[in-house]
C-alpha positions in Angstrom: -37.9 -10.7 68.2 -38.1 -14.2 66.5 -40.9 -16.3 68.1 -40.4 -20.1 69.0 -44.7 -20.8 68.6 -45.7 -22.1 64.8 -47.2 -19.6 62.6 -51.0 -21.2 63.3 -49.6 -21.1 67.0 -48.7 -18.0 67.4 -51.8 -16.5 65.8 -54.2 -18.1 67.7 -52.3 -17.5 71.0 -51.9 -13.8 70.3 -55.0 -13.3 70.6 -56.4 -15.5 73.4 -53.4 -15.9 75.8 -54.3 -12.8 77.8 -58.8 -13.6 78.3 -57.0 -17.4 79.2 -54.7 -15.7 81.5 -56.8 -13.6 83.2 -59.8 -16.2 83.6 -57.2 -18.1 85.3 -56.2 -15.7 88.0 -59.4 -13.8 88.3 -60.4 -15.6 91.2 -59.8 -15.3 94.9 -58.4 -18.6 96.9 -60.5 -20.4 98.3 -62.0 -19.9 102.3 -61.0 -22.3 104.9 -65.0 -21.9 106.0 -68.1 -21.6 104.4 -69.6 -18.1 104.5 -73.0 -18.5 104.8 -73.6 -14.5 103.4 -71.1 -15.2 101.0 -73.1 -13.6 98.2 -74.9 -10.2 99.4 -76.2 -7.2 97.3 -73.7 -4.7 98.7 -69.7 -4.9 99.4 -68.1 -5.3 103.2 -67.8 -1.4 103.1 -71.3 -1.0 102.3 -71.4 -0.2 98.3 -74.7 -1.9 96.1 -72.7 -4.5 94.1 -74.4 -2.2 90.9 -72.6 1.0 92.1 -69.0 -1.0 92.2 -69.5 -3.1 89.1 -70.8 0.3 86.7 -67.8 1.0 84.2 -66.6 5.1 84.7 -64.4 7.0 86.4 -64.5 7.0 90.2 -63.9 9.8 92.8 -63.2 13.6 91.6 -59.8 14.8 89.8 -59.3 18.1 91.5 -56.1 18.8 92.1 -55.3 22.3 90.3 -53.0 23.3 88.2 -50.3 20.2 86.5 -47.5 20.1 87.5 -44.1 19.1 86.2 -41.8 16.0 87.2 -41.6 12.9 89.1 -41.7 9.4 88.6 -44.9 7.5 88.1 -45.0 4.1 89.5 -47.9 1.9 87.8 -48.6 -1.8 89.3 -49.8 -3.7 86.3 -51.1 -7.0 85.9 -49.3 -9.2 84.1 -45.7 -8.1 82.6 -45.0 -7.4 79.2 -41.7 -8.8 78.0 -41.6 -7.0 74.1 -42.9 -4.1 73.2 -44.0 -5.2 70.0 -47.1 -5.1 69.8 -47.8 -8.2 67.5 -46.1 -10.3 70.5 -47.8 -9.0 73.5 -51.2 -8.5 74.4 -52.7 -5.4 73.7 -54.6 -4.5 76.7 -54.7 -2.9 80.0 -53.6 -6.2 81.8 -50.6 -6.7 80.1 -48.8 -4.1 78.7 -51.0 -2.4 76.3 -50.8 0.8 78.6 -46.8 0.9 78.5 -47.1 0.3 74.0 -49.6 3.3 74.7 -47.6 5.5 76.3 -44.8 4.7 73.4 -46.8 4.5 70.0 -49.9 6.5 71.0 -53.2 5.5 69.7 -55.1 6.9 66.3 -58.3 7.1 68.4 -59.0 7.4 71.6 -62.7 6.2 73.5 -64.1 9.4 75.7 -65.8 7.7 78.7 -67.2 11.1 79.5 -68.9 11.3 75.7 -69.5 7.8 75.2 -67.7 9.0 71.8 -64.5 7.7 70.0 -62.2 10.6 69.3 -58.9 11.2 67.5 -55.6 11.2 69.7 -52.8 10.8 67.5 -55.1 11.0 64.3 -56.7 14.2 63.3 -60.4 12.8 62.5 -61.7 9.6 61.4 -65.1 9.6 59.2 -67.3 7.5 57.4 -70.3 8.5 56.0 -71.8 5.0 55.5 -69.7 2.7 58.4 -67.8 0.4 55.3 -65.6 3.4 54.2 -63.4 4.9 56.6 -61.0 7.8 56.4 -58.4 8.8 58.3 -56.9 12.3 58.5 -53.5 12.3 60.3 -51.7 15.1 62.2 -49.2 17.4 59.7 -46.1 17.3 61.2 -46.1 14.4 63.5 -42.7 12.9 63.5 -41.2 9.6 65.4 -38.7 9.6 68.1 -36.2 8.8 64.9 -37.3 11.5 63.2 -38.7 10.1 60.5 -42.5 11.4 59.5 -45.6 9.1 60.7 -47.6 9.5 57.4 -49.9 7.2 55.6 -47.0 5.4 54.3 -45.9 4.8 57.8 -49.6 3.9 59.0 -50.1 1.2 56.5 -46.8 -0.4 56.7 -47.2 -0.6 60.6 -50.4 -1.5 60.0 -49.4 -4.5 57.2 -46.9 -5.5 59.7 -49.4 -6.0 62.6 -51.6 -8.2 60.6 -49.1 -9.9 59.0 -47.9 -10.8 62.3 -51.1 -11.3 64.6 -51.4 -9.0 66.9 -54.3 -8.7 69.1 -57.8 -9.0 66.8 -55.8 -9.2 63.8 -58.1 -12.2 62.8 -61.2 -10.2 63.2 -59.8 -7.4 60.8 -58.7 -9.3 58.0 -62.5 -11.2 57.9 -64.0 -7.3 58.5 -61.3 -5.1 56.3 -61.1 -5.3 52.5 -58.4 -2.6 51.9 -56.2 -0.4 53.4 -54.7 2.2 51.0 -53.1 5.9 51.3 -54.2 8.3 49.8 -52.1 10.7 50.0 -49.1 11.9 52.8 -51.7 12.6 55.4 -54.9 10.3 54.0 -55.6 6.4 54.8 -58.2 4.9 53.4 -60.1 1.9 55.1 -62.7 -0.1 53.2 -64.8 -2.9 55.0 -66.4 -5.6 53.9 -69.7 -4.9 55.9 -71.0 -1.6 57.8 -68.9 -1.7 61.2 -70.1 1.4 63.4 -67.8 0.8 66.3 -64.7 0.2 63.7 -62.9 3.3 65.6 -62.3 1.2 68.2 -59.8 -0.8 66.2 -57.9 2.1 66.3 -57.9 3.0 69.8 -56.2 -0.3 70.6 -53.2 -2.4 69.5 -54.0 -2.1 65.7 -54.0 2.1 66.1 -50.5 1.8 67.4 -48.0 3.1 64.5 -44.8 1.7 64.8 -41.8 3.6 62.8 -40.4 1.6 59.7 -37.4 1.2 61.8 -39.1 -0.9 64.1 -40.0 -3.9 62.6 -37.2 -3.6 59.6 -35.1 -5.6 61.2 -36.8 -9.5 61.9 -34.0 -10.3 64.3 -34.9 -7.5 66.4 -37.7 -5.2 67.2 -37.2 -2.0 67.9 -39.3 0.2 69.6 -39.7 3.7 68.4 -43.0 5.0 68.4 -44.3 9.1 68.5 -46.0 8.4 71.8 -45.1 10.6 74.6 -42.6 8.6 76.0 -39.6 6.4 75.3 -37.7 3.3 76.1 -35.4 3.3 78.8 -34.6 -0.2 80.2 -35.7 -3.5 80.7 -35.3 -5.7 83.9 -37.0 -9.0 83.6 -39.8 -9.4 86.5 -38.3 -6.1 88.0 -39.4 -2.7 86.2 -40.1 -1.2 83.1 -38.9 2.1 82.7 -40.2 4.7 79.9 -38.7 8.1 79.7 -40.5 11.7 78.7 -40.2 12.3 75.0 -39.7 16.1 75.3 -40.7 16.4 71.4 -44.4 15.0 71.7 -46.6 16.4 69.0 -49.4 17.3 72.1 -46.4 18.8 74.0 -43.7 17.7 76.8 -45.4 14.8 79.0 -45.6 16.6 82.8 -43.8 13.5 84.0 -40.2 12.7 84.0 -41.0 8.8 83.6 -43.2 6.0 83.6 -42.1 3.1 85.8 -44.1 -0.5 85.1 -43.4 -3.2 88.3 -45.3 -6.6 88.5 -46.2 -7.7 91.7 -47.7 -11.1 91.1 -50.5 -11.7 88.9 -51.8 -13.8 91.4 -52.1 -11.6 94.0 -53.9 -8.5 93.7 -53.9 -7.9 97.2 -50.2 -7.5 97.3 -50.7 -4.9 94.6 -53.4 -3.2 96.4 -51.0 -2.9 99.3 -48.0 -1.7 97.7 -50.9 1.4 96.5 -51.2 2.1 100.3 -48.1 1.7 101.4 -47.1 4.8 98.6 -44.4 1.7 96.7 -46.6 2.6 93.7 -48.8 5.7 92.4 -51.3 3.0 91.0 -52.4 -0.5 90.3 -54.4 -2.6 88.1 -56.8 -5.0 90.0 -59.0 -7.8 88.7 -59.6 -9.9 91.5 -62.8 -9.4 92.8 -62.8 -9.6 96.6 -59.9 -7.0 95.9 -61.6 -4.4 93.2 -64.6 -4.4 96.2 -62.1 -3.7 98.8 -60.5 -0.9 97.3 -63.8 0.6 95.9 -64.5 0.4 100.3 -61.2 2.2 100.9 -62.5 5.0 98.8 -59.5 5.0 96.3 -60.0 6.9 92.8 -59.8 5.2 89.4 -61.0 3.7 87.0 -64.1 0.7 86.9 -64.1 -1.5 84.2 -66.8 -3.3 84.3 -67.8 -6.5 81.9 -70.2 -9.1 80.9 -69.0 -12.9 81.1 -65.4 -12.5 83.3 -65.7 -16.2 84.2 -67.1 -18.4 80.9 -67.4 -22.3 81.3 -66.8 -23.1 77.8 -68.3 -26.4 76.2 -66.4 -27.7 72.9 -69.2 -28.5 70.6 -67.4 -29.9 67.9 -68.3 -33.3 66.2 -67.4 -36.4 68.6 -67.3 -34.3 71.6 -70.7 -34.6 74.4 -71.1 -31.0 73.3 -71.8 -31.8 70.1 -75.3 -32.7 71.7 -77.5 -29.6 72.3 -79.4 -31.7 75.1 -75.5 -32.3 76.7 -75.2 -28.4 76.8 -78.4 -27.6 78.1 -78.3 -30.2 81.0 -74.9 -28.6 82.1 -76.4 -25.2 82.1 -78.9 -26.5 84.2 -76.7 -28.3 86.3 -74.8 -25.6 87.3 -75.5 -22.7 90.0 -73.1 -19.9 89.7 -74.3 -18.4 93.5 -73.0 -21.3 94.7 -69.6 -21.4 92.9 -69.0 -17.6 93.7 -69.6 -18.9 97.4 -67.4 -21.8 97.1 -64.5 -19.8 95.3 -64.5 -16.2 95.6 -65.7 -15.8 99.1 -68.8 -14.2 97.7 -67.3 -11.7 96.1 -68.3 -10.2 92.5 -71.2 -10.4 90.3 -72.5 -14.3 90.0 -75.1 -15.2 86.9 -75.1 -16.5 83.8 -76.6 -13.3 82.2 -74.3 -12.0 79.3 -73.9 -8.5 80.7 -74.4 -7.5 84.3 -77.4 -5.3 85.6 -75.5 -2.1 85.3 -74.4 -1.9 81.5 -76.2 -0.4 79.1 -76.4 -4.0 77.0 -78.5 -5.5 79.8 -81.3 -7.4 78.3 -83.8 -8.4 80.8 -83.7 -11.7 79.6 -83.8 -14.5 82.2 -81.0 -17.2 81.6 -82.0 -20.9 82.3 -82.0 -20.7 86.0 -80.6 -23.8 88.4 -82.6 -26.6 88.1 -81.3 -30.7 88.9 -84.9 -32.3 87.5 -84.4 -30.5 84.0 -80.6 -31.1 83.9 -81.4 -35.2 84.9 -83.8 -35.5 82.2 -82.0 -33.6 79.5 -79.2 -36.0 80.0 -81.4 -38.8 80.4 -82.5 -38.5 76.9 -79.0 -37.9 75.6 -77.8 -41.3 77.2 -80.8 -43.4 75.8 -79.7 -42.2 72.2 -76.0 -43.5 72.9 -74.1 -41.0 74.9 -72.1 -42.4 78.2 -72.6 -39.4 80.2 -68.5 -39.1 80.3 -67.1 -35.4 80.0 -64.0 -34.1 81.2 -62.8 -30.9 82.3 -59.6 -29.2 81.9 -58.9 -26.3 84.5 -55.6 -24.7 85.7 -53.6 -26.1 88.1 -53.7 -23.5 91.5 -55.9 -23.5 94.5 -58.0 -21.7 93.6 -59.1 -23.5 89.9 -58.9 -26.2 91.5 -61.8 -25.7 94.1 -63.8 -24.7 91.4 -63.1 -27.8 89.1 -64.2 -29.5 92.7 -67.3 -27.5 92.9 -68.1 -28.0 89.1 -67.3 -31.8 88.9 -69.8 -32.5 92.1 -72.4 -30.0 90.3 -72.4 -32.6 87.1 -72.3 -35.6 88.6 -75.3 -34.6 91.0 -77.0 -35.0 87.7 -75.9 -38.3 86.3 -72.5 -37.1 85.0 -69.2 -39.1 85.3 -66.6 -36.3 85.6 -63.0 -36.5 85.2 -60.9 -33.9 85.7 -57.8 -32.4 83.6 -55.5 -30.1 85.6 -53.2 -28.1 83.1 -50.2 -27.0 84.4 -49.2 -23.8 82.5 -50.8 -20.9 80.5 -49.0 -22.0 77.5 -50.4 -25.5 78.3 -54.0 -23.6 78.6 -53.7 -21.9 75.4 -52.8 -25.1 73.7 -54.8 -27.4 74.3 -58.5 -25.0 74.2 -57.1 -22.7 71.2 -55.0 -24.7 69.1 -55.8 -28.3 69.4 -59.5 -27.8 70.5 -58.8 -30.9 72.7 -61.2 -30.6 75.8 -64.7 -30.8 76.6 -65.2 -28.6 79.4 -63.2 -25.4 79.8 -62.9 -22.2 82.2 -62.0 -19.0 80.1 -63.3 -15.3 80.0 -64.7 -13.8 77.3 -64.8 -10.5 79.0 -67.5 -8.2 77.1 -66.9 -4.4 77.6 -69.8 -2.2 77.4 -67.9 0.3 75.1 -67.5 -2.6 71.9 -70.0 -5.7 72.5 -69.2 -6.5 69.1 -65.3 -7.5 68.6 -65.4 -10.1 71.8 -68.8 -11.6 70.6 -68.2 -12.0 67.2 -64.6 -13.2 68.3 -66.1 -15.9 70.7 -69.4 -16.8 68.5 -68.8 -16.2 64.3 -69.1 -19.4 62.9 -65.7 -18.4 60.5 -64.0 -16.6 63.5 -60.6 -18.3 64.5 -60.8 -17.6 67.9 -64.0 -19.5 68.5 -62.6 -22.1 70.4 -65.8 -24.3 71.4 -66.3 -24.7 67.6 -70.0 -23.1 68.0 -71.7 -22.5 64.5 -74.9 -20.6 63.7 -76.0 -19.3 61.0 -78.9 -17.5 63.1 -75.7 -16.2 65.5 -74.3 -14.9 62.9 -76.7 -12.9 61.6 -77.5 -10.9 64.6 -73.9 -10.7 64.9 -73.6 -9.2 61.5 -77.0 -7.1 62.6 -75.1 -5.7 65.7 -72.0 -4.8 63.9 -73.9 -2.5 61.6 -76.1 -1.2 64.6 -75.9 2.8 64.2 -78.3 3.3 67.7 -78.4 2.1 71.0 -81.9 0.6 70.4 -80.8 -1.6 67.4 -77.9 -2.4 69.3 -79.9 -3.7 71.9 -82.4 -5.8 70.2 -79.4 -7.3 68.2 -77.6 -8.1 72.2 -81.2 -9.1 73.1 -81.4 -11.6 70.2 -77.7 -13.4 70.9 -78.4 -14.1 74.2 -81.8 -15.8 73.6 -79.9 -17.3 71.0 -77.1 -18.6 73.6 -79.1 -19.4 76.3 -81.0 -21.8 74.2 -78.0 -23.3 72.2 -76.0 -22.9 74.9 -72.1 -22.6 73.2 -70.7 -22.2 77.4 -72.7 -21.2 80.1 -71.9 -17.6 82.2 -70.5 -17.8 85.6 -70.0 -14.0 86.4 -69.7 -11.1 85.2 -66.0 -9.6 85.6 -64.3 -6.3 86.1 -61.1 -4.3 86.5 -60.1 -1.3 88.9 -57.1 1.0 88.3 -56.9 2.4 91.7 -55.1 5.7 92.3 -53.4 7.5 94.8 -55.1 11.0 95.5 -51.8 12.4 94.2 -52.2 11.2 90.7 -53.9 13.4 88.3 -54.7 13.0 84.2 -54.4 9.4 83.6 -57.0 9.0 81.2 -58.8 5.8 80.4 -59.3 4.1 77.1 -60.2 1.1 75.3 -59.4 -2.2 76.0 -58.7 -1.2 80.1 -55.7 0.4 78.6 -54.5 4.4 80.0 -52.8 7.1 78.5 -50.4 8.6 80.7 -49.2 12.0 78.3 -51.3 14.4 80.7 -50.6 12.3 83.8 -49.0 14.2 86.6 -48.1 13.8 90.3 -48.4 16.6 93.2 
């Protein structure tokens, strides 16, 4: 598959597109009326707002012995059109789980361990965290036939940086080498001590494509040795993967896969189609839908993570961001209790904290809390030494952005700001104009933090040299204690490192937090052995349906 976007484009969008597009539908239209307990501790069904947004499995999997055949039907979020990785998003949302169930994954994250562990790889070691080793499976052969051996793990692995896939741009600033060493030996060497490096390979860059795949640059081809293959292709309809009977773990227990995209705008349809028995599962974001199912008692899987809903403020030269004193009054400025009321009906986990209460990177810290008389005087000052107090900000163009670009506008101006707003009309447009031309001021996006790998989507968002830092945020202090996290080989170190960033950002202030975020993969209570993974994504080889 040729691509249309520029080379810089396409990079840059690769990687972004799918925190852009999810930030943009996350959120629940807007109520007709006020709701005065809008924002309460607990959901409508009763559950602490802790106990829904805690990442882990939900409800027990006890349904006996697999068994064999049947049709899966899996509600995703967003549709992928290629199977290349390199050309769609890796990741649960959009169709990371369906290039999962056809490449497999080197590594795998075990929720239930809190360990990474090898899938399609034998073992992956390191005795110091800069040189990794990779052991892979004798034997293992694509649907082609042909062997996956190093050979076959570098080139696919050449070919996925060479072509952008998701994170490729934080691999070729962390990875110095990738060599084999012999048939069933790969070699990585880093350029700095990474401990969570294994989750590279649980996502889009652990997917090994067959030579044949990517020989031809006219047309991708997916063959992978996952446990299942492609079948067809209807455009907005279905995707439909078949069992690959030769799978190296064994036949999967299910006949197919079937992918269907309900609207990425509407969870709830997606959440009915679950009830209704139209599908066997479904991947909800939207958070007045996650509670709701969490109240109906469905199974699945909670994903939860720091900084779903990011106003991001371009701090580039020539921009009113380029002003600490700027940033800082619009912190100030803003209440996220009151946007959650305004926009999400109450629902989810409002703050500008960087992580929510319930994960494990929780600091304690208290974030610059809501207050007008700091906000007024910080941009006081700012406007004596020149600035106009003009800033504009660029949102997308539905109902539901648009009440909070509403909400935000009368928030600044309360203060002394003149606000003019920038509706954007597309995703593409989205993606454009924050990630490619930096050509904004103010700016909704998600940065979506997961408990399991703090450091890819902070170093991503806040490295001084990353290219998917798209308010132009550079610190030499950040990126320290990003290089400090990175290395982190305990929780505690980990920790202080977290603890140190976000005193860092809540006194530099690169955006400012609206709320946490977090996914659901709901389940009916005939669906057993999906297994979770990185990145929201599930593997489906031990799936099966009574």
């Amino acid at each position: 598959m040729k691509s249309s976007l520029s080379r810089r484009s396409r990079l840059t969008a690769a990687l972004l597109v799918g925190s852009l597009a999810v930030a943009g539908c996350a959120t629940s239209s807007p109520s007709s009326e006020k709701n005065d307990d809008a924002i309460k501790d607990s959901s409508a069904g009763g559950l602490s707002k802790t106990e829904i947004y805690t990442t882990g499995l939900v409800g027990d999997d006890t349904g006996g012995e697999p068994q064999d055949g049947g049709t899966l039907t899996v509600a995703e979020y967003g549709e992928a059109r290629s199977l290349d990785p390199t050309v769609t998003y890796a990741n649960g949302a959009v169709g990371g789980s369906a290039m999962a169930a056809v490449y497999d994954t080197l590594m795998r994250y075990d929720f239930d361990s809190g360990e990474y562990v090898p899938q399609l790889a034998e073992s992956l070691t390191s005795d110091d965290n800069v040189t990794w080793t990779l052991t892979l499976r004798d034997g293992v052969e694509f649907t082609d036939g042909t062997p996956l051996d190093a050979d076959a793990v570098v080139g696919s692995w050449g070919y996925y940086m060479a072509n952008y896939g998701y994170q490729a741009t934080l691999l070729l600033m962390n990875v110095a080498d990738v060599k084999k060493i012999d048939d069933l030996t790969v070699s990585y060497e880093l350029r700095f001590p990474w401990t969570t490096f294994p989750n590279m390979l649980s996502g889009g860059p652990g997917m090994v494509l067959a030579p044949a795949s990517y020989q031809n640059p006219d047309k991708f081809d997916p063959i992978g040795a996952g446990p299942f293959v492609f079948d067809k292709y209807a455009p907005g309809e279905e995707l439909v993967l078949t069992a690959n009977e030769d799978y190296w773990n064994g036949a999967p227990h299910l006949d197919a896969l079937r992918f269907i995209w309900l609207g990425a705008a509407d969870d709830q349809v997606k959440l009915d189609a679950l009830e209704s028995g139209d599908a066997d599962t479904a991947y909800v974001r939207n958070a007045r839908v996650v509670e709701e199912a969490r109240d109906a008692g469905f199974a699945g899987m909670m994903n939860a993570t720091g900084l779903g809903d990011t106003l991001f403020i371009n701090n580039r030269e020539g921009r009113p961001g380029d002003d600490v004193r700027v940033r800082q009054a619009i912190n100030y400025a803003f209440d996220p209790v009151a946007y959650a009321e305004r926009v999400k009906d109450g629902a989810g986990m409002p703050g500008k904290a960087l992580f929510p209460d319930s994960s494990p990177w929780f600091t304690n810290l208290v974030p610059p809390a809501y207050d007008t008389e700091r906000a007024e005087k910080l941009l006081a000052d700012a406007m004596a030494d020149g600035y106009d107090g003009k800033i504009s900000y660029s949102h997308a163009a539905d109902a539901a952005s648009q009440a909070g670009a509403v909400m935000i506008k009368a928030m600044l101006e309360a203060v002394g700001f003149e606000v003019t707003l920038d509706p954007i009309r597309s995703i593409a447009d989205q993606v454009q104009k924050l990630y490619i031309d930096h050509d904004y001021d103010l700016g909704v996006a998600a940065m979506n933090i997961p408990d399991m790998d703090p450091f890819s989507r902070l170093a991503g968002n806040l490295g001084s040299t990353s290219l998917s830092n798209t308010t132009g945020y550079a610190s030499e202090q950040m990126d320290g204690l990003l290089l400090r996290l990175q290395g982190a080989t305990d929780q505690a170190d980990a920790l202080n490192a977290i603890k140190g960033i976000e005193s860092l950002w809540d006194k530099e202030v690169p955006g400012v937090g609206i709320a946490a975020g977090g996914t659901f993969q709901a389940w009916n209570d005939d669906v057993h052995g999906i297994t979770p993974t990185t990145e929201t994504m599930f593997l489906y080889d031990q799936a099966w349906k009574e």
